[in-house]
N, C-alpha and C positions, 0 to 999 in steps of 0.2 A: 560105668554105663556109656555105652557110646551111643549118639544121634547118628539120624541121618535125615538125607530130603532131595526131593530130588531136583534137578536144574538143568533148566533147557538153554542147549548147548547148540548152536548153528542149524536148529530147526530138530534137533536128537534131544531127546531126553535121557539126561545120564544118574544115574544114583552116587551121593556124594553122603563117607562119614565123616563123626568129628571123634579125632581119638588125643587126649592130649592136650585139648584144645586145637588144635590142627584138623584144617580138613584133606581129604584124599577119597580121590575116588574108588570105589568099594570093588568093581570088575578088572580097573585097567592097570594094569603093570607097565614096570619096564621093560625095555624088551631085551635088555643088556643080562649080562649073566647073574645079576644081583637080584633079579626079580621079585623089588620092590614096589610096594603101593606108588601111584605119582600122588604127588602133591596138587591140591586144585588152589585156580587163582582165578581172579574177578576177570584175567586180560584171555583167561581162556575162550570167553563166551564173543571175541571178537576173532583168535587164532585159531580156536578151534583144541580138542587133548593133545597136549602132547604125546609120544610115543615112549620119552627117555626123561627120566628123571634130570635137574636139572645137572650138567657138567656128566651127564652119563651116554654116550653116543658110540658110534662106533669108530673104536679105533684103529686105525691103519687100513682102513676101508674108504677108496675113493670112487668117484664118479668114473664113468667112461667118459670119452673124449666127447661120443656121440652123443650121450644123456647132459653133458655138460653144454654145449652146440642147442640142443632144443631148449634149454633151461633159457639160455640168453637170448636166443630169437623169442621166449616168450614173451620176455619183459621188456623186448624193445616195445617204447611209444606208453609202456605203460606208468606212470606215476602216482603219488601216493598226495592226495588234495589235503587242504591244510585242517577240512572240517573233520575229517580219519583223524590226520595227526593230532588235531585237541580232545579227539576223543580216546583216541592211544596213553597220551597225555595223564586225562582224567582216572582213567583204569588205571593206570600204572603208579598214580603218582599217591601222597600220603598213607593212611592206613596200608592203604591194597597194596601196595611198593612190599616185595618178599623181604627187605632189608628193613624194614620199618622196625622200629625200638630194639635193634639191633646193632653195636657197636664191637666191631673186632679191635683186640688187646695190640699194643705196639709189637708184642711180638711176632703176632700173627701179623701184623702188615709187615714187619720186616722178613719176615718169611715169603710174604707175597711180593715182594719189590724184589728179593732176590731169586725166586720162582722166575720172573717176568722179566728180567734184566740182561744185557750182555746176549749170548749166543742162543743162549732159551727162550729166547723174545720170537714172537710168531715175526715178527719186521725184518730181522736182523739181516743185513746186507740186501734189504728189498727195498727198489726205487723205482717208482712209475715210470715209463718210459714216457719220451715226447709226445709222442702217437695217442695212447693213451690218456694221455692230459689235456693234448688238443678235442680227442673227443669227444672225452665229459666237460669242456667247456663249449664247443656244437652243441650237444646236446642240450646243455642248462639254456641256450641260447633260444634255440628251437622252443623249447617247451613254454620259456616267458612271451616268444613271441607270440604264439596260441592261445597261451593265457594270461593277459596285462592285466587283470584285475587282483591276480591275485599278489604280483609285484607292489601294486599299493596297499593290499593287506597287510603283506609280510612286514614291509617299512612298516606299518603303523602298531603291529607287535612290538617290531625292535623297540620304537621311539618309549611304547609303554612299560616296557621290561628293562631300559637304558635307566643303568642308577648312576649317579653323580659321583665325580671323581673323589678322590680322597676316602678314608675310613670317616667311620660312625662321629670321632672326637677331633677328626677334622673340620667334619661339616658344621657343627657346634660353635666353631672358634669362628669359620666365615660368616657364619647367620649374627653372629656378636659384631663382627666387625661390619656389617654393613647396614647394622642399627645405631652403629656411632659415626661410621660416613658414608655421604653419597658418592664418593670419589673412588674409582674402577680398583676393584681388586682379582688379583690375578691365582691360579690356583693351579699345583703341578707342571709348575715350569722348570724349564731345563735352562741352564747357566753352566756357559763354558768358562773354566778355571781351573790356569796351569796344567793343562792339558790332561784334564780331566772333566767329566759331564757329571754336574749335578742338578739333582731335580727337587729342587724346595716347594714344602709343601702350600704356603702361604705368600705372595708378594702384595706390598703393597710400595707401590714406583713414587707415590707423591710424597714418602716421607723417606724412604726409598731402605726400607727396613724388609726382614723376614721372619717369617715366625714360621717355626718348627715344632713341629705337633708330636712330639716321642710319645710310642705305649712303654708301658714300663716294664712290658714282660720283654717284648725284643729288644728295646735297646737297654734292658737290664739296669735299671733304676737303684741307685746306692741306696734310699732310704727303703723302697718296696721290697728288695731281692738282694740284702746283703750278701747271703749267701747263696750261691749259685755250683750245683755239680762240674760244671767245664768251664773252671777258672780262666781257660787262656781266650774259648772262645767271647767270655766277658769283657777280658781285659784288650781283647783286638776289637770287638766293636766299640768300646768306649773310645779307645785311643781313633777311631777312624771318627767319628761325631766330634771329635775335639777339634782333628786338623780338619774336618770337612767347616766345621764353622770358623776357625782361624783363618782358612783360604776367603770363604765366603767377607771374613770381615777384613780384606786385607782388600780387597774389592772398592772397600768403601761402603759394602750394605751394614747396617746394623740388624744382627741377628741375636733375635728372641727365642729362648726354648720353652716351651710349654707341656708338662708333664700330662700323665693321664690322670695322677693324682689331685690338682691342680684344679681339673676340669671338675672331677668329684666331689672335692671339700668347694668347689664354687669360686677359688682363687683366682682365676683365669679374669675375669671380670674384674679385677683392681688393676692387670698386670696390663689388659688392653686397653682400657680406659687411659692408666698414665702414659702409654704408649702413643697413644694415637691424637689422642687431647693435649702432648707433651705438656702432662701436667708435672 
């Protein structure tokens, strides 16, 4: 049995079934030679029907030079305000997202990476000019100057959606350690050694040790991931964690590892304490 209802679409009333659980509009088609039902979506009722089903368009069919010429003079001056963009946002984003409880297999994305890669790449030997680059920076220029309020907006997004350095079991170890001191702890610093840059996840300068916060899936944990399908690339990350903390301790820091399993069973908490209490 299929439903249907209808939904007002940019001031037009459109009739929309459900076949499959899927909805599609009941009149409109593709316009491409497959001439299939389109698919309806929540972002339509702000873009209006599509013409072409999704990734279905015409190919090898371009603009004229002059239809191309009116396209840009139309949209000079014109900009997209940030109250649109969280409404774009909202439409597009969870359930309503076309991609929602939808996960493609490794194979399929390695098919997609190599689709998309090397000379198949829409980019491929394509690089802005100067000219070009100076413009869209005028422009961005121009447009904050017209509109300053919305420059204090934007920052105040950023600052609400800026998450804190480090993973999830990093953050864990620094909220631990700065309930056992009030003395400055530093986090994602870079340490030049032997002419090489490392960036330790944890400093702390007053006792002048590190702690290193491994997952145990990437850096391939001997008790979690005895066995592992790409022995060599196991065996070359363990061997670089080794010399990376032998350099760091040849420095003169004393360097702590701290596994992900550690954090789990609650271990972590005996190892900071004698650590930093040098108990």
């Amino acid at each position: 049995m299929t439903m249907s209802k209808l939904v007002k679409i940019k001031g037009k009333l459109e009739e929309i079934i459900k076949v499959h659980g899927v909805w599609f509009y009941k009149k409109r088609r593709c316009e491409c030679p497959c001439n299939k039902r389109i698919h309806y979506k929540e972002s339509n009722k702000v873009h209006g029907v599509p013409h072409f089903m999704h990734g279905h368009n015409r190919k090898g069919e371009h603009h004229s030079e002059e239809a191309n010429e009116k396209n840009r003079k139309a949209h000079i001056g014109k900009y997209v305000s940030l109250k649109t963009r969280k409404k774009l946002r909202e439409i597009n984003s969870g359930k309503n997202h076309h991609m929602w409880g939808k996960h493609p297999s490794l194979e399929s994305r390695l098919k997609m990476s190599k689709a998309q890669s090397g000379e198949k790449s829409a980019w491929f030997g394509k690089h802005l000019s100067k000219k070009h680059k100076e413009n869209l920076f005028k422009g961005r220029a121009i447009y904050y100057r017209e509109h300053p309020n919305e420059i204090s907006e934007r920052i105040k997004l950023m600052n609400k959606s800026r998450k804190p350095h480090g993973t999830e079991i990093e953050q864990i170890i620094i909220k631990h350690i700065k309930t056992l001191t009030n003395k400055p702890i530093y986090e994602q610093v870079s340490i030049q050694c032997n002419n090489e840059l490392y960036i330790v996840d944890v400093l702390v300068p007053y006792i002048k040790t590190i702690f290193e916060v491994n997952g145990c899936y990437w850096h391939y944990c001997v008790d979690c991931r005895p066995l592992v399908e790409d022995v060599f690339k196991a065996q070359e990350k363990r061997l670089y964690d080794i010399k990376r903390k032998t350099n760091l301790e040849r420095m003169g820091f004393k360097v702590i590892v701290i596994w992900e399993h550690d954090i789990k069973n609650k271990a972590y908490k005996k190892i900071l304490k004698r650590v930093i209490n040098n108990d």
